[in-house]
N, C-alpha and C positions, 0 to 999 in steps of 0.2 A: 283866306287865300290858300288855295291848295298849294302843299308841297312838291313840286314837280320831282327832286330826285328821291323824295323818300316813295311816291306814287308809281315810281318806273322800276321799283325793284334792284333787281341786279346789274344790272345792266349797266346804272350809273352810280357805281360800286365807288369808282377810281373820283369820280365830281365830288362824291359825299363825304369821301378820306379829304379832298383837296379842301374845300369846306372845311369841313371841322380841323384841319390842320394850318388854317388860315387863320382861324376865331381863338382856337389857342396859342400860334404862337403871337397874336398882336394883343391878347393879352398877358403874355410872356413878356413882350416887349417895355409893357408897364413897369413891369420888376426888376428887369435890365437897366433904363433910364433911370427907375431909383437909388439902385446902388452905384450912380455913375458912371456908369458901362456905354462907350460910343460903339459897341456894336449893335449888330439883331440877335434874335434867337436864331435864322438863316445860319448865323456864321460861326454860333456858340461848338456845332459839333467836328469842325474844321478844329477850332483852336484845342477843343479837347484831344482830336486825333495829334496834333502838334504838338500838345505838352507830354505825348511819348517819344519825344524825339522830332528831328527832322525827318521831310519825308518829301519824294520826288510828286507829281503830279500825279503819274499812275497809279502810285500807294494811296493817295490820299481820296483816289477813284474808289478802290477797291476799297478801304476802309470806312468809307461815308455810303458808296453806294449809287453815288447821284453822277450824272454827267458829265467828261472832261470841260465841257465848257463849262458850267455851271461852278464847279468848283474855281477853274481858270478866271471868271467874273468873282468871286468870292475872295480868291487871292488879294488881284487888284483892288480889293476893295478895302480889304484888310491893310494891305499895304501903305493906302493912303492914310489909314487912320493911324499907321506908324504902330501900329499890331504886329508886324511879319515882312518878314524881309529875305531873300534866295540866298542860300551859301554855295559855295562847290563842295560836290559831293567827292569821292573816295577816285571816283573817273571825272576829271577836268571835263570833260566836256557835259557832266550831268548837273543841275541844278537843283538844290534841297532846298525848300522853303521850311523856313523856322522862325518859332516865337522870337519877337523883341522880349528884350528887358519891360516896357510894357504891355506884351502881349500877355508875360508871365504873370505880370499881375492884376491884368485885365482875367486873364484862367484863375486866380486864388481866388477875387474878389467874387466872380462867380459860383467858385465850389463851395466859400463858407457863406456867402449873401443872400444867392440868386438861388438855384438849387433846390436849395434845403425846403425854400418855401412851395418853390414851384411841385417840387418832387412831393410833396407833401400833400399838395392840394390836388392834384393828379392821380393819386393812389387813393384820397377821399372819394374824387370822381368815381375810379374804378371800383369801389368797395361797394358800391350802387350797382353795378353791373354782374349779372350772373357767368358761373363761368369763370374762365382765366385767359381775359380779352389779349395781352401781350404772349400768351403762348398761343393764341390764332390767328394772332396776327403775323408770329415768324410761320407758323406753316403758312399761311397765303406767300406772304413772300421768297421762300422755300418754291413751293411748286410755283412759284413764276417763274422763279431761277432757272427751276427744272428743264419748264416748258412754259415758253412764251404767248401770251394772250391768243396772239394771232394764230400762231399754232394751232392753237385748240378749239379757236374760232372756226379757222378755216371757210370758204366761201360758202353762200346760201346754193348748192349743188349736189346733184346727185353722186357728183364724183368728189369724195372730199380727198382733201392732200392733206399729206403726213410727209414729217422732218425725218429724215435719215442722213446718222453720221457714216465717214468715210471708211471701207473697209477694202482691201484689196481686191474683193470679187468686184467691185463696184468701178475699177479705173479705169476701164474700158467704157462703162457707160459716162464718164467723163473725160476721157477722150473723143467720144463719138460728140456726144451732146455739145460740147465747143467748137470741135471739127466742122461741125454743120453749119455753127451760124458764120466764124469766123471765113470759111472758103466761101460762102455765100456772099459775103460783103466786101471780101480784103482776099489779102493772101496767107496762107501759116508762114508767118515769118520764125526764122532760128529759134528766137526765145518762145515763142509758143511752143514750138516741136520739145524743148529740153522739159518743158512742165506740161503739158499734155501727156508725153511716154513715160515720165518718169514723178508720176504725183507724190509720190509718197514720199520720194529723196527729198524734192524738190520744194513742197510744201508742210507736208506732214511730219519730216522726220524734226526740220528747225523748228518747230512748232508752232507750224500754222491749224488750219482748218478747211477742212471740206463738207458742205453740206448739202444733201440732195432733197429736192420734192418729190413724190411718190402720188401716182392715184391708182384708182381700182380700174379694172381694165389695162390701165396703158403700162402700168409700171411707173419706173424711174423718169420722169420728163425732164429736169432741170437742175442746173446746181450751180453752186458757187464756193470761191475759195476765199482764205484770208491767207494770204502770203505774208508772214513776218520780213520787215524789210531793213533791221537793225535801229536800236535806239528806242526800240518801246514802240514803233510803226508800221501800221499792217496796211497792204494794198487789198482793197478788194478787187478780186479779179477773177477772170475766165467765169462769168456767169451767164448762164446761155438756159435759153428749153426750145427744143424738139419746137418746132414748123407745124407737126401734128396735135401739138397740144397747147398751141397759142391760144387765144380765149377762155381759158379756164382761172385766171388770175395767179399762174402760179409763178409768174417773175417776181411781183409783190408780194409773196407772199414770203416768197424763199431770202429776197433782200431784208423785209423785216426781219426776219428769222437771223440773217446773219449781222446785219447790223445790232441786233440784242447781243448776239454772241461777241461782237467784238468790244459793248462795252462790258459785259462781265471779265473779257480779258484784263482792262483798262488799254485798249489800243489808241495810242497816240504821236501822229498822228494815223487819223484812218484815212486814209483817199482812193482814188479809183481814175483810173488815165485811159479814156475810150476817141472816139473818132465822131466828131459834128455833124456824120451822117446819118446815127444810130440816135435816132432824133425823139426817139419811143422809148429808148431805154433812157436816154439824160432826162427826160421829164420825168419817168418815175425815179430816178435818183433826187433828182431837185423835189420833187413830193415829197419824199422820204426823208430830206436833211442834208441833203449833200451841196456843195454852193463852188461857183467856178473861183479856182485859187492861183492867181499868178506864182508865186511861192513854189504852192507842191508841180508846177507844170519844168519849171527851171530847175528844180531838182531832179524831178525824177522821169520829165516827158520824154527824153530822149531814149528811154529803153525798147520804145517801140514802133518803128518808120513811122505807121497811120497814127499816130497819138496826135492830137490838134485840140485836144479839153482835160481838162485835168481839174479835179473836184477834192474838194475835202469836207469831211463829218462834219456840220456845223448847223445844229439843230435851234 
């Protein structure tokens, strides 16, 4: 039987990592259950990041790598097996998840049982391999960080798009670019006008993000922001493209683009508060990961007359 993703090359680069990181860790998992460990391998690099300490959700984004919900499932799960449990942090209103007294010793049992063997036979693996596969494997990871797949992908076009970050010559064509779609549909209400004229106070100085698509020919067509909204929470918002450069797929392309960016921030949560009319843009959000949230609509729907949907990150 032919190998379909070793036969398709590159391509299914991301399938052949998921694969071979399925086959090792459920044979991880053998060496786990023998030294009496009720977790997975999944959960081993969580509890490692824990036994540095307690650490909020977003740390534990930014220190593992992998997605708020992901880790969020991982918590719960840990918790039930009475591994890790939330303390208050230093601000009463934040929450630090930290080892139990058994999580502690579910982490020793691991560093002197589990480890030693796994780490062992893993480096025999590697020792077969030419090269120095764990230093190409941080640069792959490296230039993803950099620049996102999609990025670089860009559509099958004569016009490809490019990511450009926020810089003051640019605030006008983010004024204009939202101007457009929002008077088209709605009206500029107060709070648009204060972050429309004023991007950079408004978004960029608290340290959000603004990022635009670019093609050959047209310029700048689209952009989008991530508004910091206090608490470790970013709205995505004001993303818009040019009327003249609809059909080229740069709305999807630019939300990819900033949803990557807002989980390297570790934004959480991430949401986005639009109008039930805009019936083209919530399908590509719901494509994308985003899912209708009573929650984030009660919190925060009212900052904007037209808001009637309100969505959160939840891939």
């Amino acid at each position: 039987m032919t190998d379909i993703l070793r036969e398709a090359g590159p391509v299914y680069l991301g399938s052949r990592l998921k694969r071979l990181a399925e086959r090792m860790q459920a044979e991880a998992a053998i060496s786990i259950s023998e030294a009496g460990l009720p977790c997975q391998p999944g959960h081993m690099a969580l509890i490692t990041a824990l036994a540095r300490g307690p650490k909020s959700v977003n740390q534990l984004v930014a220190a593992i790598g992998i997605s708020q919900p992901g880790v969020t499932r991982a918590i719960g799960q840990l918790t039930k097996l009475g591994l890790v449990d939330t303390v208050p942090g230093r601000d009463q209103r934040q929450r630090l998840v930290s080892l139990t007294p058994a999580g502690e010793e579910a982490h020793a049992a691991a560093m002197t049982d589990v480890w030693p063997r796994i780490g062992g036979a893993v480096q025999s693996l590697l020792a077969a391999v030419p090269g120095d596969f764990l230093r190409d494997l941080e640069r792959i990871e490296d230039a993803l960080a950099a620049q996102p797949l999609l990025a670089r992908v860009g559509p099958a076009r004569k016009t490809p798009l490019r990511l450009r970050e926020y810089s003051d010559d640019l605030a006008q064509a983010f004024h204009d670019i939202n101007a457009e779609w929002i008077q088209a549909m709605f009206v500029l209400e107060p709070v648009d006008r204060e972050v429309l004229e004023n991007p950079h106070e408004k978004i960029i100085a608290p340290g959000g993000t603004i990022l635009f698509v670019e093609t050959e020919g047209l310029g700048v067509v689209g952009t989008c922001a991530l508004k910091p909204t206090g608490g470790g929470g970013y709205e995505l918002t004001k993303m818009g493209v040019l009327e003249s450069a609809r059909g080229l797929g740069a709305g999807a392309f630019l939300l990819a683009a900033t949803i990557a960016r807002a989980q390297r921030i570790g934004a959480d949560p991430l949401y986005l508060l639009t109008n039930h009319t805009c019936a083209a843009a919530i399908h590509l959000y719901e494509k994308l990961g985003f899912r209708h949230d009573a929650g984030i609509m009660a919190e925060y729907g009212t900052r904007y007359a037209r808001c009637d949907v309100a969505m959160r990150y939840a891939p």
